[in-house]
Structure formats: structure tokens, C-alpha cells
N, C-alpha and C positions, 0 to 999 in steps of 0.2 A: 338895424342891429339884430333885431330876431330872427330875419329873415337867412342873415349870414350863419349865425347861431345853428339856425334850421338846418341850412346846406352843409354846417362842418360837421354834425351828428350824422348823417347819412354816408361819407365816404369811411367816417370809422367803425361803424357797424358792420358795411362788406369786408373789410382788412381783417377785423377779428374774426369772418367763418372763414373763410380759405384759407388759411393755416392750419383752421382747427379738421375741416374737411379732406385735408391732402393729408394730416396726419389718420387719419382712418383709414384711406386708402392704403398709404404704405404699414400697417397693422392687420389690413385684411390679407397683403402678399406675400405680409413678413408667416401668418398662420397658412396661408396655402403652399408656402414654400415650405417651414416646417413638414406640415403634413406629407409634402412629394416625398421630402428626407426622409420619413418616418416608412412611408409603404418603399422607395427602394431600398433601404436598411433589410423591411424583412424580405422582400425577394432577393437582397444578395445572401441572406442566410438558407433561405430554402434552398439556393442554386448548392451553396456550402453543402449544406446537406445532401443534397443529388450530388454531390461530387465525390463526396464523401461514403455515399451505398454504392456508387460505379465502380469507386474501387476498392472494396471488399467483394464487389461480385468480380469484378477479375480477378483478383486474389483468388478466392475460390473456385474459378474456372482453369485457372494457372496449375490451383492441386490438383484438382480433377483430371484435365491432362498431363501434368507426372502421373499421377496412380495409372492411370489408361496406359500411357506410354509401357510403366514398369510389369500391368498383365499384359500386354500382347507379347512384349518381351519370354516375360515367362511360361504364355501358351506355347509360345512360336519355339521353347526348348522342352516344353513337356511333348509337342509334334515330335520334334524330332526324337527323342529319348523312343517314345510309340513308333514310332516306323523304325529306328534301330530293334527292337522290342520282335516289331512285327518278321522283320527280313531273320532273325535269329529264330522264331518260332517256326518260320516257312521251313528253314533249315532244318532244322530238328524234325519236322511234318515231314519233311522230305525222306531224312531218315528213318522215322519212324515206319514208313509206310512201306520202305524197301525190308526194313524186318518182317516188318509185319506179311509181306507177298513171301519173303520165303518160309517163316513158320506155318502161313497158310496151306503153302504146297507140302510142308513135312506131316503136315497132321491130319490134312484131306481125308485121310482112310479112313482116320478113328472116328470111335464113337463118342458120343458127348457132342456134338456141335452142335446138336439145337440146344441143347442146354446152357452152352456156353454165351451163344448167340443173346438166350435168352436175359439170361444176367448181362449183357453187354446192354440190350434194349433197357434195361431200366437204368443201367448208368447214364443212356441216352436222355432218359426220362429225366432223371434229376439233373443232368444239365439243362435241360431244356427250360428246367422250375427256376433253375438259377440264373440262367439268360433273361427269365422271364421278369425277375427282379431288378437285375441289371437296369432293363428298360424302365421298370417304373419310377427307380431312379433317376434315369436320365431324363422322362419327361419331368420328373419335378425341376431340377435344376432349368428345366425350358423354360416353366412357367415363372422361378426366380427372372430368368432374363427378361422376360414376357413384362414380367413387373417392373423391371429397373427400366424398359423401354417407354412403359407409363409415366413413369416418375421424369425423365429425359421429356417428356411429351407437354408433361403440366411445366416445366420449365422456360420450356420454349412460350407457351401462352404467357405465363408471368414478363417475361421479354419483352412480347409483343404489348401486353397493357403497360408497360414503363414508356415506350414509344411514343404510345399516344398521349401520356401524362406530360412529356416533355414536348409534344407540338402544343398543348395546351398552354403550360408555361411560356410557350414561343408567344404565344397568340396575345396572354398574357403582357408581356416587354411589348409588344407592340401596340396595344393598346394606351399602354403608360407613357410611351414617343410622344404619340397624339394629342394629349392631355398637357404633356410640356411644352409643344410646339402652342396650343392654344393659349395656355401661359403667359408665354414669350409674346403674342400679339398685344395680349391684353398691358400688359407693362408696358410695350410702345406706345398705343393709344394713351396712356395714361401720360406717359413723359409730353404727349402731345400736347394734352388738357394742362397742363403747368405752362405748356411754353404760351400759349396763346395767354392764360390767366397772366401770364408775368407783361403781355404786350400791353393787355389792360389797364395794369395797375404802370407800367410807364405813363401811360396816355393821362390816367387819373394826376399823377404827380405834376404832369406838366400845366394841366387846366388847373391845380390848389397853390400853385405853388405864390401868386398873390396872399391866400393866408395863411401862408407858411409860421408867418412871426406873432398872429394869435393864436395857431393851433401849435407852437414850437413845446410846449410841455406835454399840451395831449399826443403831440406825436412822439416824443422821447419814450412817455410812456409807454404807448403802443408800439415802440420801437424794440422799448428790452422786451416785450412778449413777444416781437413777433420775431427775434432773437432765440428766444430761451426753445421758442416754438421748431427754427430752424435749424438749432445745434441737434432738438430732439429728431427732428426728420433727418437730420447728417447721419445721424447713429442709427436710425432706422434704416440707412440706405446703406450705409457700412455693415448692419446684420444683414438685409439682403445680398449683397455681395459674396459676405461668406458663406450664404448657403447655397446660393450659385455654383461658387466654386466645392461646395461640398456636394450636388449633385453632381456636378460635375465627372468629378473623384467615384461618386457610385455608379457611377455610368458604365465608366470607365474600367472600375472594378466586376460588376455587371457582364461586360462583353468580355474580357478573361477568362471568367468563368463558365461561360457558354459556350467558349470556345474550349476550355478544358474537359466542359462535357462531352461536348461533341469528338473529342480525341478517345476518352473514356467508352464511349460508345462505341466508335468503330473497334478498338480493342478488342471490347465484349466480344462485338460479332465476328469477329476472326478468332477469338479462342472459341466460342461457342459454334464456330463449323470446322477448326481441327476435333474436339472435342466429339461432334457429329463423324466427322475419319475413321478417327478413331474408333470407336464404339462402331462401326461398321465391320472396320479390320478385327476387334476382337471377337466380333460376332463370327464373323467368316472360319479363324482359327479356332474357334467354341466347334463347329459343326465339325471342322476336318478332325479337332483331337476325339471329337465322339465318334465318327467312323473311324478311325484308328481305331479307338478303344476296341469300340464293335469286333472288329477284327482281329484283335489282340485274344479277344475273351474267346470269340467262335476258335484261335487256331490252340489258344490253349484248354479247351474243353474237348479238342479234336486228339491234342496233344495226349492230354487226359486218359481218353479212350482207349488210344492205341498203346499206350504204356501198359494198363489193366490187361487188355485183350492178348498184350505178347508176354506179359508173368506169366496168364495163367495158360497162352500157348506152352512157353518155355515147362510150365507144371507139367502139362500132361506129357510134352518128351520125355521128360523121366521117369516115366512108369518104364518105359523101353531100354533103359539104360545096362539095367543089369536083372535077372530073372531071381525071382523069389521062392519059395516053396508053392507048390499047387495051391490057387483062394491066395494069396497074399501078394499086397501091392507093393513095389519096389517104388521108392523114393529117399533122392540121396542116398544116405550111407544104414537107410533102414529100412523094415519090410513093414506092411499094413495089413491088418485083416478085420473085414467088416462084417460084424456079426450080421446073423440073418434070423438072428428072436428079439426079442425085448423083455430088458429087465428092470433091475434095481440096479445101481450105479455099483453097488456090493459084489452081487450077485457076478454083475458084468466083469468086475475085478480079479476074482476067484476064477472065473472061466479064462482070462487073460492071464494067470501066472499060471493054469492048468497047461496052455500051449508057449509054457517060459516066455513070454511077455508082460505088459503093464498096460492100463490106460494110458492111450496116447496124452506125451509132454511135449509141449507146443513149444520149440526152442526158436523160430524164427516166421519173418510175415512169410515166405515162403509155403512152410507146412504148412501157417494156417490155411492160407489159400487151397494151398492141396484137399487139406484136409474137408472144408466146405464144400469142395467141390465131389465128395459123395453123396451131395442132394441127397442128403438122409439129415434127421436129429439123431446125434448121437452121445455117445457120453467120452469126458476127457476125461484126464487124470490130473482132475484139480478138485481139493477138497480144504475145507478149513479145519483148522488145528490152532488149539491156544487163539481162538478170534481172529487169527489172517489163514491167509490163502497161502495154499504150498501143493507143489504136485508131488505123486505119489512115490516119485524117487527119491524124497526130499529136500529138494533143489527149491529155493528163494521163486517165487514169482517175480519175473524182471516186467514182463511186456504183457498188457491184457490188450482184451479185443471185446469189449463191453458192448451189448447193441443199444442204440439211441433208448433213453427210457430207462435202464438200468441204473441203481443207485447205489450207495455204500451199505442201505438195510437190508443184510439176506440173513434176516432171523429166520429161523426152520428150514434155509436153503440154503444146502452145505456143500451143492455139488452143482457142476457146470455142462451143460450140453453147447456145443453148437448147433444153434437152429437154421431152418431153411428159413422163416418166416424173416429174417434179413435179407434183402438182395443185397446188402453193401459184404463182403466174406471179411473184412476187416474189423466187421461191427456187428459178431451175432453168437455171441457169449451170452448166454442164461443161465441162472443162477435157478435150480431147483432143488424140491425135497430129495435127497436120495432115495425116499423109498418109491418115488417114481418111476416106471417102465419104460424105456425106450432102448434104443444101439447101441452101440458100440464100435469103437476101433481103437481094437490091440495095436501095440509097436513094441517090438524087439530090432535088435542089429542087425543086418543082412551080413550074407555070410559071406567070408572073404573069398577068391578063386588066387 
């Protein structure tokens, strides 16, 4: 009887760890399967996330090409507006230049053409200052585009490191394949280790079952554990299951969104090389509207030119119009006479109502011009009265001809010459002391015939 005793303590010992041991296995795969859930969870969030910057970067690539699209548009009608511009200036160049060959041929004879020449070169001169400007502008705005082709440039790099971050993540998914496939064997081996355990414990039943009816209570007992033991491993195998099917689901979810990437992505790269088109074509239409411009400015500085140079042609024909007294210039509908002393603006006055005239009244840009063109300083008939200016007819001051420099303070300068020391004849009004010395030019009416 001890001996028996001996032998039934022995098969209940084994019965109680293999329960207990199967139940730790399925607890070690219910936590590794957790854990698989827990890292695909957050690689389907990052993927969210990359899904989610790809497309706000095409969004943003989408404005970019509208706005690109709406400047070439509106280079490609400032082009055209400049070459209409340009064909209307040739026109006028064209005309300009047939005046200008026959005033040439009328005024050949006379004198004054180096003088005239000469004021012509310095209006050359200050175009040439203002052309000079022109350019300085337009290299800035180069090196604007210069810039904006940098900023296009670090762009394209940012691209290129997203690229690489997403074969990383690739490299990433397929690492984690690897890891569930190793998984998956380890679980079979294990179903294997139960089945062979289950062939054992048939075998054992079949060799006890002689003391089946004195071990009938120790076995009931070990019967509810190993019961209570197997509903818990049911439940264990039922939450394995569902995390199965819940990687599953991430998997699954996973490859959607790599595949959305990868949509996203080609996207990017087809708006980022219209984009590329684009900004080529605006550049292209950048360069023609600036040689337009170019040429817009040279025909209107030419334009310029020859307008000045046929006034003050047209000036000097009419000294020949109609004959004055002996010394006295004829212009328009009056005669000029240029003193050959220098005085006091006073002085000058008294000597000009001596020969029934006035200090010359500048009624129009015309005289002025005439009048400048006696390359002399001389004195006009403008003086202040009551703190404004009035000439000496006393006729309202409508039109001044102030030289650059000139300001509204002529304290103790009551009286006006035109100087030579302007080349512009539009701009050379000086304000001095009347008791100053210099010319003069009389104007009375010329006589009727």
C-alpha cells in the first residue's frame, strides 16, 4: 500500500505543472502580441502623419503654381502692352527724325549750332545718368530673382531628404514583416508542444486507470483545477485571437496608407516640375519684358531729344519771320534787344522804357527757351511786390522755370535772371539782389506791316 500511495503522488505532481506552464506561455504571446499592436499603432500614426505633410505640401505646390501660372500671364500682357509701346515710339522716332532732317536743312546757314549742339550733348548726358539708373534697377530686381531661384533650390533639397525618410520607414514595415513571420513559427511549435503533451497524458490515463477508484477524489479535485486552469487558457487563446485579427486590421490599414503615400508623392513630383516650367517660362518672359523695357526707354530718351532739339530748331526760325529794328531780335509777335553792359536790374529797367520797352515777360515755354538761348545771364522782368512775384506789366505770375536748387526763400533776392550755369532752358530762373550787375533783354511789340 505505500508503494501504490508512492506511485499516485507522482502522476499528480506532473498534471499540476503543465497547466500551470502552458499557461505562461500563452501570457508570454498574449504580451508580445500586445507589444506587435502597440509599435503597428504608432507606425500607422506616423504614416498618418506623412500623409497628412504630403498633402499640405501639394496644397502649397497647387498655390504656387496658380500664382506662377497668374505672373506669366501678366508678364506675357505687360510684353505685349511694351512691344505695342515700342512699334508706337519707332513711329513717332520715325517722325520725329523726318522733322527733325528738314529743320536741319532750314537752319544749316545759321549761327548758333554749336551752341545748340551743345545743350543737345548735355541733355544726352542726363539721359545717359538716367539710362544709368534704369539699369541699376533692373540688376536688383535680377538678383531678387537670383534669390527666389535659391529658395526654389533649398526646396528641392527638403524633397529630396523626405525621400530618403520614407525608404527609411519602407525599411522600417519590412523589418516588422520579419518579426511577425518569426512570431507565427514560434506559436506553431508551441501548438506542437501541447499536442504531443496531450498524447502523454492519454498514455498516463491509460496505465492509472486500474487506480482510478482510489484516486477518484484526488482526481476530481485536480480535475476542477485543471478545469478552472483550461477555461483560463480558452480566454487566453480567445485574447490571442483578437489581437490577431487586430494586427491584422493594422496591417492592412498600414498598406492603405503607403499606398496613399506613394500617390501623394508622385503628385508632389509632377506639381514640383510644372512648378519647375513654370518659373522657367516666367524667367524667359522676365528677360524679353526687360529688353522691351530697354528699348522702350532708349526710343523714348531718343524721342526726348529730338522734340527739344526741333523747339529750339523751330526758336531760331523765327528770328527770320519778320524783321525788327536794327540790334533787335524778332520773335512771335515781338522784338528783343540784348543789352551789351551790365547793370542793376533797376538800372536795366530805365534803359528798357528809354527804348519804349520792358524787361522781358516770359508768357510761354516757347520764349523761355528763346530767350535762354542768348547764352548770356540776363535780367527779366520779374520782381516781388507785396511778398509774391509779378512782372513788370503787372500781370499774375502763371508759369515759373526755377533751376534745380531753387526754393521759396528769396530774402534780399527780389529779382530773377536767367542763367547759363543751367543746361536744362526750362530750369534756370535765379533769384538775386537787384543790386546785382549783369544783361539784359528788352521786349516791346513788333511792328505791324
Amino acid at each position: 500500500m505505500g508503494l501504490y500511495y508512492g506511485s499516485v503522488g507522482h502522476p499528480h505532481t506532473t498534471e499540476e505543472v503543465k497547466p500551470a506552464s502552458s499557461l505562461t506561455l500563452r501570457t508570454e504571446e498574449i504580451d508580445q502580441l500586445q507589444n506587435s499592436v502597440k509599435t503597428l499603432t504608432a507606425e500607422r500614426d506616423q504614416l498618418k502623419n506623412s500623409l497628412n505633410t504630403n498633402t499640405m505640401e501639394k496644397d502649397q505646390l497647387q498655390s504656387s503654381l496658380s500664382t506662377m501660372t497668374t505672373q506669366r500671364d501678366q508678364l506675357q500682357q505687360s510684353l505685349n502692352t511694351k512691344t505695342k509701346e515700342k512699334d508706337q515710339l519707332q513711329s513717332s522716332l520715325s517722325t520725329m527724325t523726318t522733322e527733325r532732317d528738314q529743320l536741319t536743312q532750314s537752319v544749316k546757314t545759321k549761327t548758333n549750332e554749336k551752341d545748340q549742339l551743345q545743350s543737345s550733348l548735355s541733355t544726352m548726358t542726363t539721359q545717359r545718368d538716367q539710362l544709368q539708373q534704369s539699369l541699376n534697377r533692373k540688376t536688383k530686381e535680377k538678383d531678387q530673382l537670383q534669390s527666389s531661384l535659391s529658395t526654389m533650390t533649398t526646396e528641392k533639397d527638403q524633397l529630396t531628404q523626405s525621400v530618403k525618410t520614407k525608404t527609411n520607414e519602407k525599411d522600417q514595415l519590412q523589418s516588422s514583416l520579419s518579426t511577425m513571420t518569426t512570431e507565427r513559427d514560434q506559436l506553431q511549435q508551441s501548438l506542437n508542444t501541447k499536442t504531443r503533451e496531450k498524447d502523454q497524458l492519454q498514455s498516463s490515463l491509460s496505465t492509472m486507470t486500474t487506480e482510478r477508484d482510489q484516486l477518484q477524489r484526488s482526481l476530481n479535485t485536480k480535475t476542477k483545477e485543471k478545469d478552472q486552469l483550461q477555461s483560463s487558457l480558452s480566454t487566453m487563446t480567445t485574447e490571442r485571437d483578437q489581437l490577431q485579427r487586430r494586427y491584422i486590421t493594422m496591417t492592412t490599414e498600414r498598406d492603405q496608407l503607403q499606398r496613399s503615400l506613394n500617390t501623394k508623392t508622385n503628385e508632389k513630383d509632377q506639381l514640383q516640375s510644372s512648378l519647375s516650367t513654370m518659373t522657367t517660362q516666367r524667367d524667359q518672359l522676365q528677360r524679353i519684358l526687360n529688353t522691351k523695357t530697354k528699348e522702350k526707354d532708349q526710343l523714348q530718351g531718343s524721342l526726348s531729344a529730338m522734340t527739344t532739339e526741333r523747339d529750339q530748331m523751330k526758336t531760331r526760325l523765327r528770328f527770320y519771320e519778320k524783321p525788327c529794328e536794327e540790334g533787335w531780335w524778332k520773335f512771335d509777335s515781338s522784338c528783343y534787344y540784348l543789352s551789351s553792359t551790365k547793370d542793376t536790374a533797376g538800372a536795366e529797367q530805365r534803359s528798357c522804357k528809354a527804348m519804349g520797352a520792358d524787361l522781358v515777360v516770359i508768357n510761354s515755354r516757347e520764349e523761355q527757351i528763346f530767350i535762354h538761348g542768348f547764352k548770356m545771364n540776363v535780367w527779366i522782368g520779374i520782381y516781388i511786390k507785396d511778398k509774391s512775384w509779378i512782372w513788370v506789366d503787372n500781370t499774375a505770375v502763371t508759369s515759373t522755370y526755377w533751376m534745380s536748387g531753387e526754393t521759396n526763400d528769396h530774402e534780399n533776392k527780389n529779382c530773377v535772371e536767367i542763367t547759363q550755369a543751367a543746361s536744362d532752358p526750362l530750369k534756370s530762373w535765379k533769384s538775386l539782389p537787384c543790386t546785382t550787375k549783369t544783361a539784359s533783354v528788352c521786349e516791346k511789340k513788333a511792328p505791324t506791316q
